[in-house]
Structures are given as C-alpha cells and as structure tokens.
C-alpha positions as CSV (number, residue, x, y, z in Angstrom):
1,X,-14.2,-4.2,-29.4
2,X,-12.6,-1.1,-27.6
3,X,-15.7,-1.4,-25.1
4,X,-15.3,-4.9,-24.2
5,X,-11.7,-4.2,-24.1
6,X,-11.9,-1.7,-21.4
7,X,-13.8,-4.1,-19.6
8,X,-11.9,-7.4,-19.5
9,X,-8.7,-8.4,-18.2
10,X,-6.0,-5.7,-19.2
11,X,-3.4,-7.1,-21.7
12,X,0.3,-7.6,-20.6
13,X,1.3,-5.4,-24.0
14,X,-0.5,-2.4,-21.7
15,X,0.4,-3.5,-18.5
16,X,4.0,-3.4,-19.8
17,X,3.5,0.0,-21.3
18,X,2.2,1.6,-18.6
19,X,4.9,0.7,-16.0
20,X,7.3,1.8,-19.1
21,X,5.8,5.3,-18.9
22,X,5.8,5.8,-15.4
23,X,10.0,4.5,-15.1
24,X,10.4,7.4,-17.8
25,X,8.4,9.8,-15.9
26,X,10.3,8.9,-12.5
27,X,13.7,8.6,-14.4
28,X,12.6,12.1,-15.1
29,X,13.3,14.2,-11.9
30,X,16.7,12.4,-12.0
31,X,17.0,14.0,-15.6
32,X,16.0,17.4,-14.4
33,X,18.5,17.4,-12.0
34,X,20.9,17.0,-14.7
35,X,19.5,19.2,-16.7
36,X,19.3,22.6,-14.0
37,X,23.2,21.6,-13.1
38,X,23.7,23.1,-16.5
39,X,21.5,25.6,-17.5
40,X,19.2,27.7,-15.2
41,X,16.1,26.6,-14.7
42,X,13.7,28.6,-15.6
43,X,15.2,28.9,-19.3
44,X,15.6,24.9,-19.2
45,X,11.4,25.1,-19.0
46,X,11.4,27.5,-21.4
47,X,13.3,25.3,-23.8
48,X,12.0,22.1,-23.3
49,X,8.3,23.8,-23.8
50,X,9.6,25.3,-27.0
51,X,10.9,22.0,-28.3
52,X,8.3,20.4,-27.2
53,X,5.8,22.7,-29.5
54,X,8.1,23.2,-32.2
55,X,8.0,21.6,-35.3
56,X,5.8,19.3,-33.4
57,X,3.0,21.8,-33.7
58,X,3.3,21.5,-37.5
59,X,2.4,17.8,-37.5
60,X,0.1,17.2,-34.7
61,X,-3.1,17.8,-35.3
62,X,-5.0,21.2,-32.9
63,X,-7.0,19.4,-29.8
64,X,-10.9,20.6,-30.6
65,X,-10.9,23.2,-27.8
66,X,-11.2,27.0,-27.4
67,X,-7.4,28.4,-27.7
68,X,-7.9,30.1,-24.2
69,X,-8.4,27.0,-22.8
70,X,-5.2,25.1,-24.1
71,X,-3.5,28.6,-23.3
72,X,-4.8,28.7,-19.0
73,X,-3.6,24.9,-19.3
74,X,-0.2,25.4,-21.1
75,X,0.4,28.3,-18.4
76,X,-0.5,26.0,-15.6
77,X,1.4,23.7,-16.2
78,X,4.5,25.3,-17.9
79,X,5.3,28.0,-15.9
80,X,2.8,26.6,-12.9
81,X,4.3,23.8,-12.6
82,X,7.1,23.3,-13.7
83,X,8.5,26.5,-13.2
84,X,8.1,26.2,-9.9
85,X,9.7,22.3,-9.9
86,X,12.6,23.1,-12.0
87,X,13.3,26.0,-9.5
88,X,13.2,24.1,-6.2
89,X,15.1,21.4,-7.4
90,X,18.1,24.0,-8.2
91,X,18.3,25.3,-5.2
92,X,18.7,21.9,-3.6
93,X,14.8,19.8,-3.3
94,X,16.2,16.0,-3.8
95,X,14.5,14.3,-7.3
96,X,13.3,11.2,-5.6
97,X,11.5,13.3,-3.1
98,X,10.3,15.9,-5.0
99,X,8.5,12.7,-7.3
100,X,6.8,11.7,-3.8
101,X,5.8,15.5,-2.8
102,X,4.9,16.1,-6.7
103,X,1.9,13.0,-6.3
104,X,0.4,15.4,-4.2
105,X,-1.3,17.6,-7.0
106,X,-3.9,14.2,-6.6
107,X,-5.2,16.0,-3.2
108,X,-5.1,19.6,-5.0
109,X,-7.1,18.3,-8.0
110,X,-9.8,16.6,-5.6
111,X,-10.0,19.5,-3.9
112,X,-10.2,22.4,-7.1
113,X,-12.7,19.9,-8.5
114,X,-14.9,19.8,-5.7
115,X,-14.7,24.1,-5.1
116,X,-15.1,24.7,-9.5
117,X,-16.6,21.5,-10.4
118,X,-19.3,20.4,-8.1
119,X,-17.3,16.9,-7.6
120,X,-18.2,15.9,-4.0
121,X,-15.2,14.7,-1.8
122,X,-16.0,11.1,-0.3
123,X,-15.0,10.1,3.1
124,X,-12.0,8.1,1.6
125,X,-10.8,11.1,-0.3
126,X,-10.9,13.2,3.0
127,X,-8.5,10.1,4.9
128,X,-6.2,9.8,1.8
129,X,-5.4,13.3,2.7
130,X,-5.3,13.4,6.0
131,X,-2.7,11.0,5.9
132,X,-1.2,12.6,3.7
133,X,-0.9,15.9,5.0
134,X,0.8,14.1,8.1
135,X,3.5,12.5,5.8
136,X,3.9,16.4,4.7
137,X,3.9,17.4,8.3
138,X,7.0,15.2,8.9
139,X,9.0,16.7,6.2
140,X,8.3,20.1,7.4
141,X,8.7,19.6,11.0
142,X,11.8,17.6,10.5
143,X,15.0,17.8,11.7
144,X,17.9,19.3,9.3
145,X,19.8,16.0,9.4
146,X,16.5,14.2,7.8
147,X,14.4,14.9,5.1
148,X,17.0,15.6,2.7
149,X,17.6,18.6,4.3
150,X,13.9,20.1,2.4
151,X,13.5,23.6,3.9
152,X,9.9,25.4,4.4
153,X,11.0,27.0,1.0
154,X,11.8,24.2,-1.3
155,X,8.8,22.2,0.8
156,X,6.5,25.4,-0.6
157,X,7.3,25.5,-4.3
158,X,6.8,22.1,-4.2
159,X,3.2,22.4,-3.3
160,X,3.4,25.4,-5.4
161,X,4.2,23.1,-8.8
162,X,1.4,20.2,-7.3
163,X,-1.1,23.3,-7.3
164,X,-0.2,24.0,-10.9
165,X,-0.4,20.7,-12.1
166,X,-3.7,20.3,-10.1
167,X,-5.1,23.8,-11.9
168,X,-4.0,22.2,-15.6
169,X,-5.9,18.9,-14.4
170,X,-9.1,21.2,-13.5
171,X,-9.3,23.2,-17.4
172,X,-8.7,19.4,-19.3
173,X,-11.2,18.4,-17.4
174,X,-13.2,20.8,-19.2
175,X,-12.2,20.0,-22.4
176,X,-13.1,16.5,-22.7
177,X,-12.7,16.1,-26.6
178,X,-9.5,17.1,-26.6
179,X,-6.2,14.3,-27.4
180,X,-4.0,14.7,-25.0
181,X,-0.8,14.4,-27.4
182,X,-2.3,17.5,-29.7
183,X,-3.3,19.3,-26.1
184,X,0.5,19.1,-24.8
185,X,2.0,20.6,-28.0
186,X,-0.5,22.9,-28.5
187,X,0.1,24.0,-25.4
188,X,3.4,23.9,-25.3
189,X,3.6,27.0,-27.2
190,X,2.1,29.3,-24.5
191,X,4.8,28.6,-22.1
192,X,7.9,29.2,-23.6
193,X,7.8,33.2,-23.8
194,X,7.0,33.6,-20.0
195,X,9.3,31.0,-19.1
196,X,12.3,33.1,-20.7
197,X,11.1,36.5,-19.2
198,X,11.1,35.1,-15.7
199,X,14.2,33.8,-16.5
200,X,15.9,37.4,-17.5
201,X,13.9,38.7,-14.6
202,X,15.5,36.4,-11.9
203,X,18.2,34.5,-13.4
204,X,20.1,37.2,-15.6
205,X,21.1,37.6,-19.2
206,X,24.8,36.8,-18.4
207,X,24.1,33.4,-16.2
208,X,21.7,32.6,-19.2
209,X,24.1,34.1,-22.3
210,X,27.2,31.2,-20.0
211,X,24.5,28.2,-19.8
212,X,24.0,28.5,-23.7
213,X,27.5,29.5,-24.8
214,X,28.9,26.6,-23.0
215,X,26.2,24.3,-23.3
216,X,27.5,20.6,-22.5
217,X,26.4,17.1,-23.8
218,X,25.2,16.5,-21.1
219,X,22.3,19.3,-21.4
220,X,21.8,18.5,-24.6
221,X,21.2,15.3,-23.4
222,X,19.0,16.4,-20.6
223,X,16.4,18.7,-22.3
224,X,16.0,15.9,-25.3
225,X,15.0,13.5,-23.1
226,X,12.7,15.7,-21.5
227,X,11.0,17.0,-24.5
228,X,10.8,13.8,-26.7
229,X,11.0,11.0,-23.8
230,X,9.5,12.6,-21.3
231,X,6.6,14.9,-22.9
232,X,5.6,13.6,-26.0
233,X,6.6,10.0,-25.8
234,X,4.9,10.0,-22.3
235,X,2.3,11.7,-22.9
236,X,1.5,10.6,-26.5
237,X,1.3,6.7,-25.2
238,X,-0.4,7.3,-22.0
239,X,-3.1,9.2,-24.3
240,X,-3.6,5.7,-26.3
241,X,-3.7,3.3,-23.4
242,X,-6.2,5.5,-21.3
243,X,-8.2,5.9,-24.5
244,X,-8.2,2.2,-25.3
245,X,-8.3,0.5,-21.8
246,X,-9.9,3.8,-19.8
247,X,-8.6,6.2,-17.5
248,X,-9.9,4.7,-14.5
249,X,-7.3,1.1,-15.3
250,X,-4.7,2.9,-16.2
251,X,-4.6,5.9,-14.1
252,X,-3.3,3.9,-10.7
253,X,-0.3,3.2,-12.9
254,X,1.1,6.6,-12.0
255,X,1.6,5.6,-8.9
256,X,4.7,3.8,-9.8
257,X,6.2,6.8,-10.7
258,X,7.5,7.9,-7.0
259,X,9.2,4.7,-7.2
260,X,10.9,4.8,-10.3
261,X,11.9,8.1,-9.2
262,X,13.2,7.3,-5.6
263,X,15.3,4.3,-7.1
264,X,16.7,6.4,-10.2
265,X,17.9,9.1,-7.5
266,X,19.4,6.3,-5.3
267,X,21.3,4.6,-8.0
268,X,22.2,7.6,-10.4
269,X,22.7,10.2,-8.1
270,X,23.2,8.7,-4.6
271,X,20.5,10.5,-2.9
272,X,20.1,9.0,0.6
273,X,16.7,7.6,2.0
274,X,17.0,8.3,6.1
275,X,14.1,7.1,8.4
276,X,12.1,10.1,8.5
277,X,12.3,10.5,4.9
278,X,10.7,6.6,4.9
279,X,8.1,7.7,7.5
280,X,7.4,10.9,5.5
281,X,7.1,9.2,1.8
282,X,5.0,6.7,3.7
283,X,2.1,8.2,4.9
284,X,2.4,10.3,2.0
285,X,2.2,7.4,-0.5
286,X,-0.4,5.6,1.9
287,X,-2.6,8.9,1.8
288,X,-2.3,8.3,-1.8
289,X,-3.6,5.0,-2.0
290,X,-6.3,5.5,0.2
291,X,-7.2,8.9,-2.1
292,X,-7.5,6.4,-5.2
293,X,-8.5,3.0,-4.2
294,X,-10.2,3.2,-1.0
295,X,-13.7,4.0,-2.8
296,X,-13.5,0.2,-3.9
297,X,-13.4,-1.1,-0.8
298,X,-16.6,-2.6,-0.2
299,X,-18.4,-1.8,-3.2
300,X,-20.2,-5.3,-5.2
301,X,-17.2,-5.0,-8.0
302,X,-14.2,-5.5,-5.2
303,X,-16.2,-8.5,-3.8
C-alpha cells in the first residue's frame, strides 16, 4: 500500500499538509524576530534546543544511530545553524530575506555531498547555482538603500547558518535508519550547553540575567512556537509525509517556505520588498528551481 502510495497521485490530505508546514516554517523567521527583540540570541537557541529535548527526550523513542552522530548533527545545526541565524537577524538581517538566503544550504549540501559523499554534481545542479550565486552577488554588491540594507557581515553569517544546515544534511544522510522526530530531540540535547557558553562569552551575564528577569509574553510566546510549532510539530509531520509519500514528492514543498516567509514579514512586520531585493530573491529562487527540478527536464517520466 505505502509503495503504490508513493507512486500514484499525491492525496490533497498531504498536499494540504505539506504547504501547512512550510507557512509555519516561513511564519518562523518572523517569530524569531520576535523572539531575539527580547532575549539575546544566542540564549534564545539555547532555550528553544533545551525545550525542544526536554521532557520530549523522555517520550520519544532514541533514532538507531551512533550518539556521535546525532551529537556532530545536533551541533551543526544548533549552534551551526542557528546560532549563526538567530545572531544575524539581531543585529538587523530582514526575516523574509534571510528565509530566501537560508534556501541556500540546497547549493552547500550538493556541494559537501559531492566533496564527502561521492554524489556527482549534474550540469543542472551547476546552473541552479550559478544563478544563484548571481542573485547573491546582487545582495552583496548592492546599494545601501536596497537590499534591506544586508551588509557583507549579516550577508556572511547567513551563509554561515546555510553551511551549518548543509553540514547536519551531510551526517543524516549517513544515518539513514534514523526518524527524524527521535533524531531532532535527541539532538536537541547537544546544543543547549554550547549555546549558553557562547552566550556568556559574547552576550554577558547581565544582558542575559535582564532578558530572563523581565521576560515578556511575548517571548514566552516566541520560543513556544519555536520549539513545539516549529521543531517538533514541523519536523515530526514532515517526517510522516516523506516517509509515506517519499522524499523526492515532498521535498519541493520547501520551497514554499521563502514565500510564506517573505509575506509573514510584509504583513507582520512591514518589511519592504525594493527592486533589487526582487531581482536578488529572483535569481536566487530561480537558481533554486533549476538546482531541484531541472534534472526532470527531458527525462521519459516528465514527457
């Protein structure tokens, strides 16, 4: 049944769920944005991982991998990735974006496949990010009044948090046996700890010691969306439709998120959209496509 499934036409139940998943995940960077207003960011990661493990951790069964695995990805993507995110969107990146620049951890993870993995890079992968890396050249090379006013820095840890995302992509790759619900909590409880000493590095016990003392509702708010909307919501459904329907049909879906994430910002937090920041997110989002799709063109099944 699940076979044949995978292989006919895609139920609307899925198709519903998967464009539910990615407005959460783009409503996201809006949330995050909330969410570093109040507390500083490094500790929000450090938080949301930790509520995100525990008492989750207690009830979700341990994905069948060696611990060192689950620990590089928890790392990666904890303090790789959203260390870095959290960061550059305090100090000023835009959330809708940083949801564009974010989709370009695809390009990272074709290319770490390729250098650790032996995955060859096809002429269509090579376009997709050559267009792409123009879209980025436009946002780097743009004028202060466009772009959102991203700087070299903020344009950086951006790629920076892509990277890390990429890196986590590369070690579950290599644990294939591993549910990605059990793999996210599990995980979850390797980032919390350098999260918080970063934090007292960089952001200081007394800006810290403030946030928490005079936590608002709106925080609150903030990290509970990201640890049970966000992360295990997300991540728990997007487990069962890729295991039901496969990864290859319901992968693509992701690429909603920018937009979610672009409309949420406009609407919530009246982030403007100038016309180099539509040139930029186009070739960027273009390189995309062509990264994901343009392998079908041509082959018997897309006749």
């Amino acid at each position: 049944m699940r076979a044949r499934d995978s292989q006919g036409k895609l139920p609307g139940s899925a198709i519903g769920a998967a464009v539910l998943i990615a407005a959460v995940w783009g409503f996201n960077f809006v949330v995050i944005k909330v969410g570093v207003s109040g507390m500083p960011p490094l500790m929000l990661a450090a938080l949301r991982f930790f509520f995100s493990a525990l008492p989750a951790a207690f009830f979700v069964k341990k994905p069948e991998a060696p611990m060192w695995k689950v620990a590089a990805y928890g790392l990666l993507l904890g303090v790789g990735e959203f260390g870095f995110l959290f960061t550059a969107m305090k100090l000023g990146a835009p959330s809708g974006l940083s949801s564009i620049l974010l989709q370009s951890q695809a390009f990272f993870t074709a290319i770490l496949a390729a250098l650790f993995l032996g995955e060859k890079l096809r002429p269509h992968n090579v376009v997709g990010m050559a267009i792409a890396a123009a879209g980025l050249a436009v946002f780097a090379f743009a004028s202060s009044g466009g772009a959102g006013g991203m700087s070299p820095l903020l344009l950086s840890m951006i790629a920076l948090a892509a990277l890390g995302w990429a890196g986590a992509n590369i070690v579950a790759r290599k644990m294939p046996g591993a549910n990605a619900l059990g793999l996210m909590v599990w995980s979850s409880l390797f980032s919390p700890l350098p999260l918080a000493a970063l934090s007292f590095v960089f952001e200081g016990y007394r800006a810290i010691g403030a946030a928490i003392s005079g936590i608002s509702a709106l925080t609150i708010g903030a990290l509970a969306y990201l640890v049970l909307f966000s992360t295990l919501l997300g991540y728990g459904l997007w487990n069962r439709l890729i295991m039901s329907h496969g990864a290859g049909r319901i992968a693509p879906f992701s690429l909603m998120v920018p937009i979610f994430g672009l409309a949420s910002a406009s609407l919530v937090l009246g982030e403007s959209f100038g016309l180099v920041d539509a040139i930029g997110a186009t070739f960027v989002l273009g390189g995309l496509l062509v990264h994901v799709f343009g392998g079908r063109i041509g082959s018997p099944s897309s006749r």
